[in-house]
C-alpha positions in Angstrom: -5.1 0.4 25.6 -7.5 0.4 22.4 -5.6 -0.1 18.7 -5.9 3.5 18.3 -4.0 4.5 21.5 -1.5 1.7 20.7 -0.9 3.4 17.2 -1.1 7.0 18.5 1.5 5.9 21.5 3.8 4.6 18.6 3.5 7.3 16.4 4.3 9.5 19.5 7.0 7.2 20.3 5.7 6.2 23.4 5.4 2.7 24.7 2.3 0.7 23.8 1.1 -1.9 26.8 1.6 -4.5 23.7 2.5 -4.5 20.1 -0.5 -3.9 17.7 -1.7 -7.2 16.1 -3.2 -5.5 12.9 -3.1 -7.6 9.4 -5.0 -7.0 6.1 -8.0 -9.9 6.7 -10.3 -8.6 4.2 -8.7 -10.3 0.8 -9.4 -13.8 3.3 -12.5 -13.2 4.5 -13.9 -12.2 1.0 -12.2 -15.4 -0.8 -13.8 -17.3 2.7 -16.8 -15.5 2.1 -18.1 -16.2 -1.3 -16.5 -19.6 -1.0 -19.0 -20.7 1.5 -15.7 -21.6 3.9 -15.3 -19.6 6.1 -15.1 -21.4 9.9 -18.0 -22.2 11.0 -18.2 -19.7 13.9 -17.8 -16.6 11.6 -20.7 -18.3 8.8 -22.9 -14.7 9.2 -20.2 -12.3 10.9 -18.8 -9.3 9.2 -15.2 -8.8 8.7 -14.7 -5.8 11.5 -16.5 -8.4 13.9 -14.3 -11.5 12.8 -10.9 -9.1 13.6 -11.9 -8.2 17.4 -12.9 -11.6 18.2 -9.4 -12.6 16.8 -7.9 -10.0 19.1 -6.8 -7.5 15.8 -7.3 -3.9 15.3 -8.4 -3.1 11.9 -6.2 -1.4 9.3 -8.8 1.1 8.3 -7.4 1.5 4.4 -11.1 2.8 3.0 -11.0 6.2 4.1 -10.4 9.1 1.1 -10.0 13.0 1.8 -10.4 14.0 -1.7 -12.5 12.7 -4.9 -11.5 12.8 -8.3 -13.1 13.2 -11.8 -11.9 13.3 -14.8 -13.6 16.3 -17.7 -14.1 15.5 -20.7 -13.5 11.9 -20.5 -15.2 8.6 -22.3 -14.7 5.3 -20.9 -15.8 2.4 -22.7 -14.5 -1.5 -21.6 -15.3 -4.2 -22.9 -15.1 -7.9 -21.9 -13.8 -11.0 -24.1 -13.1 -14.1 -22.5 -10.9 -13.7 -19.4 -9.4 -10.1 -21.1 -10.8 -6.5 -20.3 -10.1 -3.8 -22.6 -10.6 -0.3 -22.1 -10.7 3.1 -24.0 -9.9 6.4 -23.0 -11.3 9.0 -25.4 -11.1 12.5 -25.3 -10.4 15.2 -27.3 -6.8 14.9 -28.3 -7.1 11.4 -28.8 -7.4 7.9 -27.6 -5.5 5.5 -25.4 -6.5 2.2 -24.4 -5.8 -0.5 -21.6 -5.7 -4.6 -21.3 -6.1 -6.4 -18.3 -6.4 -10.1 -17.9 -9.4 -11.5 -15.2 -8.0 -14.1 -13.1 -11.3 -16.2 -11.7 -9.3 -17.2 -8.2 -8.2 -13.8 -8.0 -11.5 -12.2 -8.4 -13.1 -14.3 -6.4 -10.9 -12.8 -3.1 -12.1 -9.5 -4.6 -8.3 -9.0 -6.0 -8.7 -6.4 -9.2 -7.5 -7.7 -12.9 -3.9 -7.7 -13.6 -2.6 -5.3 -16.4 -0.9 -6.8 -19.5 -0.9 -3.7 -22.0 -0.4 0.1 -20.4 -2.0 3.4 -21.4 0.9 4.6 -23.5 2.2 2.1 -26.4 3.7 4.8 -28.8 4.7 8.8 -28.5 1.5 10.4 -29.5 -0.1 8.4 -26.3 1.6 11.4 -24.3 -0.4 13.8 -25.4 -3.3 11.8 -24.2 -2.5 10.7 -20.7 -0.7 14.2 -20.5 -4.5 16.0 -21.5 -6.1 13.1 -19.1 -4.3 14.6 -15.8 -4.2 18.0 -16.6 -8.5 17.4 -17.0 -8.3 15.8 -13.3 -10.4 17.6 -10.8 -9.8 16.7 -7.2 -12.5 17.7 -4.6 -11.8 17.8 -0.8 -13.7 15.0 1.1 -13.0 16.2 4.5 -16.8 15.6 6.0 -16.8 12.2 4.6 -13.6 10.8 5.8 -14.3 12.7 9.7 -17.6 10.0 9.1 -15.7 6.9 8.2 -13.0 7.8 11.0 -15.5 7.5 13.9 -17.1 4.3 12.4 -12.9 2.9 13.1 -13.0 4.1 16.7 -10.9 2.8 19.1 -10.4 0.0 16.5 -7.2 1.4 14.6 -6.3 5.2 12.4 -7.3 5.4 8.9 -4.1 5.5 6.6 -5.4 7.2 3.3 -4.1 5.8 -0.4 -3.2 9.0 -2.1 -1.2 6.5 -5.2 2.4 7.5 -6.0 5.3 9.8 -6.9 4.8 10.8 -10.2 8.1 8.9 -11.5 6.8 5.6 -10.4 3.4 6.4 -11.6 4.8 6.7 -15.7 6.7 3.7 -14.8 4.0 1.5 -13.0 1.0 2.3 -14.4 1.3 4.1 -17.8 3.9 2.5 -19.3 5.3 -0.6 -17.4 8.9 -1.3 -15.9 10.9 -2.6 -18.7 9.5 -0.7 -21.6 10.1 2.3 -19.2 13.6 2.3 -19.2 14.2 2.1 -23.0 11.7 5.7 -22.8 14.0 7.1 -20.9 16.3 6.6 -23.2 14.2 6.5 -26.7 12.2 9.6 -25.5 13.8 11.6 -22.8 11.7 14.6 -23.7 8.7 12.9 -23.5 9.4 11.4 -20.1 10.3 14.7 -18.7 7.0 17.0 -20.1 4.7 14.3 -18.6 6.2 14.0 -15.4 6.6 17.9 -15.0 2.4 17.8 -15.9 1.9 14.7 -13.3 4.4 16.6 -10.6 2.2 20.0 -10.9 -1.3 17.8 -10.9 0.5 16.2 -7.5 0.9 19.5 -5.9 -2.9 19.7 -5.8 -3.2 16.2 -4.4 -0.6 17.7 -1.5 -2.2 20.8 -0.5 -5.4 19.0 0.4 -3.8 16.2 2.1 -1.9 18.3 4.0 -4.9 20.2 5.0 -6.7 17.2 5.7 -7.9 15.7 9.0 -6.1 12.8 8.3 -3.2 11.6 10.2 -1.5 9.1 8.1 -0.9 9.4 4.3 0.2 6.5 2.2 1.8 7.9 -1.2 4.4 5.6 -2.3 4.0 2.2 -3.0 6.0 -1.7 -4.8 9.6 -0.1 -3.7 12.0 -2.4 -5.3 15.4 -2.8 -5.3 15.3 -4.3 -8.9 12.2 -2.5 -10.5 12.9 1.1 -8.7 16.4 0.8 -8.3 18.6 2.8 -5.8 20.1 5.5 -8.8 16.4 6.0 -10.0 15.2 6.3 -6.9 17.9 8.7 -5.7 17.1 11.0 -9.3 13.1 10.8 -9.7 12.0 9.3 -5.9 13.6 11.0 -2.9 13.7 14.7 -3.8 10.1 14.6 -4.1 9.1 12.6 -1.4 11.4 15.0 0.7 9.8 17.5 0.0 6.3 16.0 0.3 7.5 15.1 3.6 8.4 18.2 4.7 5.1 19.5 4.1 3.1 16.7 5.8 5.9 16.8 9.0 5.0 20.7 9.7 0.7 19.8 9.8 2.2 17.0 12.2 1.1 14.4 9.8 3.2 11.0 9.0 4.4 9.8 5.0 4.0 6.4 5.0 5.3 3.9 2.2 3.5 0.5 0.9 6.5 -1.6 1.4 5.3 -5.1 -0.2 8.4 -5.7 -1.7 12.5 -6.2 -1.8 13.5 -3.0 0.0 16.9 -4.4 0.8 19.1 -2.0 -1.7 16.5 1.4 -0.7 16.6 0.6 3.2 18.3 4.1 3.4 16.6 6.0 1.1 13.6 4.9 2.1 14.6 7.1 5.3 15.8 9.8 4.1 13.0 10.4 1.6 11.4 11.2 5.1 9.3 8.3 5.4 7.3 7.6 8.9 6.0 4.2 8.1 6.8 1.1 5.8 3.5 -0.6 6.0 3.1 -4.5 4.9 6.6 -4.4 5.2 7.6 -7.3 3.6 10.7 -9.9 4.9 12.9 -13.3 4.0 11.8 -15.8 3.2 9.5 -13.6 0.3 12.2 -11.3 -0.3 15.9 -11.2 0.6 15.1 -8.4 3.3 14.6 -8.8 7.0 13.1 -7.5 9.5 16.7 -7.1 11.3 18.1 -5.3 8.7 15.5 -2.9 8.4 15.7 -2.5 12.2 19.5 -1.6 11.7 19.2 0.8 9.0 15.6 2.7 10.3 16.2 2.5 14.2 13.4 3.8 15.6 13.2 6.8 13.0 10.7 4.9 10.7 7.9 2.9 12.1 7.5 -0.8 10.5 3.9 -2.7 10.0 4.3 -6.0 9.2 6.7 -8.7 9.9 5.1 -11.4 9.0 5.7 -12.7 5.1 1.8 -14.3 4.4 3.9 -17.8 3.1 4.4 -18.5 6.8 0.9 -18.8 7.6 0.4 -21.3 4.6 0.6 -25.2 5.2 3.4 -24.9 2.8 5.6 -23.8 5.9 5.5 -26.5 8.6 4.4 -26.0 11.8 8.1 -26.1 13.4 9.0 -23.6 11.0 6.2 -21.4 11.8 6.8 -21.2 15.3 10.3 -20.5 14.8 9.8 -17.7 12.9 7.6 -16.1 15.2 9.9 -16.8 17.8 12.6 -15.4 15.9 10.2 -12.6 15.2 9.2 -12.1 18.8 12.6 -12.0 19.8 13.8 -9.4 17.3 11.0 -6.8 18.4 9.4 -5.5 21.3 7.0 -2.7 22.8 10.2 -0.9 23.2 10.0 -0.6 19.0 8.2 1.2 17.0 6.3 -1.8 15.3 2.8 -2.7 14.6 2.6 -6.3 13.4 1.2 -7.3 10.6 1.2 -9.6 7.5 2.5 -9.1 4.4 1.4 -7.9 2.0 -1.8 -9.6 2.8 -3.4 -12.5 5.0 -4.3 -15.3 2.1 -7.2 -17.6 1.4 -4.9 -20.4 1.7 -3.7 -19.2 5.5 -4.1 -21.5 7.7 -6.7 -20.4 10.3 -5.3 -21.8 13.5 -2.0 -20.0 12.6 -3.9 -16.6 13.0 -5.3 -18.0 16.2 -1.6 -18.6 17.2 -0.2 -15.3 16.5 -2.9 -13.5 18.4 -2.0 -15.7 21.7 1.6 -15.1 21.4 1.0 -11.4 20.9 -0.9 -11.2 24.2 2.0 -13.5 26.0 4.9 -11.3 24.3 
């Protein structure tokens, strides 16, 4: 069987001939890359050649259904030192951004990490709030149809559509802590801009839905401490149920980014409707395991990942590496629904022969 058919037998809930070895390679192979290091076989290869010689499908994360622009919209950034700061200016006003360049972090490709959010005080609403409702999202359909026969037989694209609108004021325009005090500070506020983000979403679902793709990730970071089970329960699941139902009756799957603790929202996580929890991330990262997920999800949500991206470091020794993927092995089978994988991602610092290794034992499993 090719990567595709082992996915699409899974999905199906069929029986692949073995489990899927697909990990995210590409934050590696660009650190490897511009590093000058990566082993000397692969000097001049490209990354979709590196991951069939290694014996792994590809995750296909690069494929998009739908475009989006922004009216009436001035961006201006502007770089000091090792900080990024960006203004949003529009008609109503302006908002602005702060992100802090890490040079290791850039160097795999890995985007800035954000230090001061879009909305800082209560007249910001009206901003962000005039920024989405000036969002226009265009259908994609002939360009994705493109990028899914350059995958192949190699694995299913698995389109980013973001998040629920909750975790989106709480991620991304705000930030976790200071959230919680809006909540409570600014009720009103919260609620007007998450009706505007839930109506702007409704868009994003009707083309999705109508979409040739098969998997859709929209929900990503569940955590048991920053999205906790009551807020999830309130803000999270009804939507995502309902997004679900949508996607289930074109025969498409809802799939989670789960790089994180999920160890409090195991259930929820299923009955939001999830299909998938991709990356899914285990112990020793995060107090989570791969058994408990298995005991709470059956076979009713499919997992990718299993493999937490310290074990591949020198920091875990050998012995301990090969237990864990014994343990591993042991725990899952082709008689699961499981695509291995690692998570969240496969590091610079990975030891190479411990890829190597995995692919072998995948073949032998």
């Amino acid at each position: 069987m090719t990567n595709r058919e082992r996915i699409l037998a899974i999905i199906e809930g069929k029986k692949p001939d073995q489990i899927p070895w697909i990990p995210r390679l590409q934050i590696w192979y660009t650190a490897h890359k511009n590093a000058g290091t990566l082993p000397e076989k692969y000097k001049n290869w490209n990354l979709r050649d590196i991951e069939k010689d290694l014996g792994m499908g590809t995750p296909a994360r690069d494929g998009s259904v739908f475009s989006s622009r922004t009216k009436n919209l001035e961006v201006k950034s502007q770089r000091s030192g090792n900080e990024i700061f960006t203004e949003y200016i529009t008609p109503v006003g302006t908002v602005s951004t702060k992100q802090i360049v890490v040079e290791k972090l850039q160097q795999a490709g890995m985007a800035p990490y954000q230090v001061e959010h879009v909305i800082k005080r209560p007249e910001d609403y009206d901003v962000v709030e005039y920024m989405v409702e000036n969002t226009v999202l265009t259908p994609t359909y002939d360009e994705f149809i493109v990028y899914d026969r350059q995958i192949g037989d190699d694995g299913l694209p698995l389109v980013n559509t973001s998040d629920c609108p909750m975790h989106q004021i709480m991620r991304e325009y705000i930030g976790y802590e200071k959230s919680i005090y809006e909540m409570v500070d600014h009720p009103s506020k919260i609620e007007h801009l998450l009706a505007v983000l839930t109506d702007h979403a409704k868009e994003m679902q009707k083309i999705v839905a109508d979409s040739p793709a098969k998997m859709i990730l929209h929900g990503v970071h569940f955590d048991s401490m920053m999205t906790p089970p009551p807020i999830f329960e309130e803000y999270f699941k009804p939507y995502f149920q309902e997004f679900a139902q949508l996607l289930h009756s074109k025969e498409k799957l809802l799939v989670c980014h789960a790089d994180a603790d999920t160890s409090l929202l195991l259930d929820l996580v299923k009955e939001s409707g999830f299909d998938m929890a991709e990356v899914f991330t285990t112990a020793p990262m995060v107090k989570c395991t791969l058994r408990q997920a298995k005991s709470a999800w059956g076979n009713d949500v499919i997992i990718w990942g299993g493999i937490p991206s310290v074990i591949l470091c020198d920091s875990f020794s050998e012995e301990k590496f090969e237990a864990f993927m014994q343990d591993l092995f042991d725990t899952v089978t082709t008689n699961d629904r499981f695509i291995l994988g690692v998570a969240d991602n496969v590091m610079p610092e990975t030891v190479f022969e411990r890829l190597v290794r995995v692919g072998e034992m995948v073949r032998y499993s």
